[in-house]
Backbone bond lengths (Angstrom), bond angles and torsions (degrees), N, CA, C in turn:
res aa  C-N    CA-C-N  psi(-1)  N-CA   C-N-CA  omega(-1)  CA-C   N-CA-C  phi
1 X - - - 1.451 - - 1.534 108.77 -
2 X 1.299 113.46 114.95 1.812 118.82 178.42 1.817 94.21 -71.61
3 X 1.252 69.16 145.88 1.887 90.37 179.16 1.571 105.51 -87.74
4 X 1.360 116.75 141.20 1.780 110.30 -162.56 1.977 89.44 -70.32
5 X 1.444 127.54 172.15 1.052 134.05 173.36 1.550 110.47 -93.66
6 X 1.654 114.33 149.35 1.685 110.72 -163.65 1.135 115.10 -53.02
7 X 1.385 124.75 -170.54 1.568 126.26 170.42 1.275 115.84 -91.79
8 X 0.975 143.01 145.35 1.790 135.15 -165.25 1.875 89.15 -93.86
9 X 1.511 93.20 141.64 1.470 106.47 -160.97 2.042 105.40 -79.78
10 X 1.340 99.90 -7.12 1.455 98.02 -177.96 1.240 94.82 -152.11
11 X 1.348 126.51 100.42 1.917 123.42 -173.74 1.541 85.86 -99.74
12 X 0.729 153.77 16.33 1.755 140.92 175.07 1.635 94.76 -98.57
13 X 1.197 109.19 -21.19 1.652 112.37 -179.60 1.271 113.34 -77.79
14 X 1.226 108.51 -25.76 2.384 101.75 -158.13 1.896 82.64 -68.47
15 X 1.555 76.37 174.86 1.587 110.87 177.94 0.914 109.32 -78.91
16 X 1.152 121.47 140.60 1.791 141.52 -165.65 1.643 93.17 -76.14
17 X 1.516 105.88 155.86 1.597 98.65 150.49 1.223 141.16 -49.12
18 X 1.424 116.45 173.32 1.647 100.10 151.15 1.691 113.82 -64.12
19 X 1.361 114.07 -177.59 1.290 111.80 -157.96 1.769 84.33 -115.82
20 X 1.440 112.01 143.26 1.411 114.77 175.92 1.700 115.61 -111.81
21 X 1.217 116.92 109.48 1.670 103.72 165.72 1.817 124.10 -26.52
22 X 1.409 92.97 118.40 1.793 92.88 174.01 1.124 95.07 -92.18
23 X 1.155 99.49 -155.69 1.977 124.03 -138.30 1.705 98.08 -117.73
24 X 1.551 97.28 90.73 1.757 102.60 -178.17 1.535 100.08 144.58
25 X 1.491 128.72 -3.03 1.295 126.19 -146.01 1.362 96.63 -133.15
26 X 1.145 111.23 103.28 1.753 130.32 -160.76 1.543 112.33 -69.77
27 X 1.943 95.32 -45.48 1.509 101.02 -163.46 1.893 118.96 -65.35
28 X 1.055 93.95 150.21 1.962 82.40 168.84 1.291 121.60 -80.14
29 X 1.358 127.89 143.87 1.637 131.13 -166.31 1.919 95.19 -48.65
30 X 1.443 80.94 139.12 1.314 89.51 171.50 1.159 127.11 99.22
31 X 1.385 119.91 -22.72 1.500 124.73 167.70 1.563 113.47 -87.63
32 X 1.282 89.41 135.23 2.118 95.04 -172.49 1.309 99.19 -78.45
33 X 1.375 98.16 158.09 1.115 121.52 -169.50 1.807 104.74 -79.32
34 X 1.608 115.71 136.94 1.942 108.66 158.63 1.569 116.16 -14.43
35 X 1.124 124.27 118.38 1.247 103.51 162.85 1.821 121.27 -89.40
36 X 0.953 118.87 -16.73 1.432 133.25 174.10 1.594 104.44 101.16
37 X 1.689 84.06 -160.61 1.398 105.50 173.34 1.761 104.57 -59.23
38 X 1.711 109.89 150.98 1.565 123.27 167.65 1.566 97.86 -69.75
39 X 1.709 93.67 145.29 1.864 85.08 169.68 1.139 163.25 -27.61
40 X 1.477 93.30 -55.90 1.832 108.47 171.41 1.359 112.08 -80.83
41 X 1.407 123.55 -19.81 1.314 115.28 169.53 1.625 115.05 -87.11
42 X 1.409 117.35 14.40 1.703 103.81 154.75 2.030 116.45 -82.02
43 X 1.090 82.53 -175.04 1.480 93.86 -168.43 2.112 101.42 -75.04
44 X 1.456 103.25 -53.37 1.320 121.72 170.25 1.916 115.16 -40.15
45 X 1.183 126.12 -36.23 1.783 125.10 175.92 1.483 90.45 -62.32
46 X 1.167 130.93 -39.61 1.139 126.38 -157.74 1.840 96.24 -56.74
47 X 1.587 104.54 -34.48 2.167 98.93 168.12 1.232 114.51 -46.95
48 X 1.274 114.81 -30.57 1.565 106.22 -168.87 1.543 117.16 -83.83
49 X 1.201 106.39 -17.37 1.682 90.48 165.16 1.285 116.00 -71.05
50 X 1.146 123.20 -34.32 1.422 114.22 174.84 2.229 123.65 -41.93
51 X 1.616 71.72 -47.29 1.979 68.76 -174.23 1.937 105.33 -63.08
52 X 1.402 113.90 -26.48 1.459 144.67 -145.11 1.530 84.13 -64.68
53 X 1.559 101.17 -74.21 1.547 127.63 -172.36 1.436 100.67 -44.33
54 X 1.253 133.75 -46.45 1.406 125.04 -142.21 1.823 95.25 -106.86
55 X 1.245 102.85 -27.49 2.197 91.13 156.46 1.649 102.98 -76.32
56 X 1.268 117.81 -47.96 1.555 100.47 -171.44 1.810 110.83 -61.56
57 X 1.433 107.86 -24.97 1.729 100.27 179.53 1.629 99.74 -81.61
58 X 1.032 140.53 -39.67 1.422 141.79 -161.06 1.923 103.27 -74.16
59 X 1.606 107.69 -40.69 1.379 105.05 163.08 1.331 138.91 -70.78
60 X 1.333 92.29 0.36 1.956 106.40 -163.79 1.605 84.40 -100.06
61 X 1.405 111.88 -43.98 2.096 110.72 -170.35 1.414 98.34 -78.30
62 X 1.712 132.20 -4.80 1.094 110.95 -172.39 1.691 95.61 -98.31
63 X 1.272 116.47 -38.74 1.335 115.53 166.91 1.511 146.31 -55.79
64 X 1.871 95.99 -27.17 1.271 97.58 144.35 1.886 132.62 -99.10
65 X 1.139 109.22 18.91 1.381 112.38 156.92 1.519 92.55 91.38
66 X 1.095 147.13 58.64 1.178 124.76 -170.69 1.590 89.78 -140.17
């Protein structure tokens, strides 16, 4: 009679499986995904001037004393 093997002391730790294509997912394993548009050329960077503008205006009134 084989003796069962211990319990692994942290099972939330082991290595995941391989990963299996679900059901909707055309590509074959292994091919990356589109990456899209580069950053600044989405529509969304365009948020970041906002925060951008409003330290560069808040540093410009702090520099002129106002």
């Amino acid at each position: 009679m084989a003796t069962p093997p211990p319990p692994q002391p942290f099972p939330a730790l082991q290595p995941f499986p391989p990963q299996q294509p679900g059901p909707g997912f055309h590509a074959p394993p292994g091919t990356p995904l589109d990456p899209g548009l580069p950053m600044f050329k989405r529509p969304a960077a365009l948020g970041l001037l906002i925060p951008v503008a409003w330290v560069l205006f808040m540093a410009f009134q702090a520099a002129r004393g106002s």
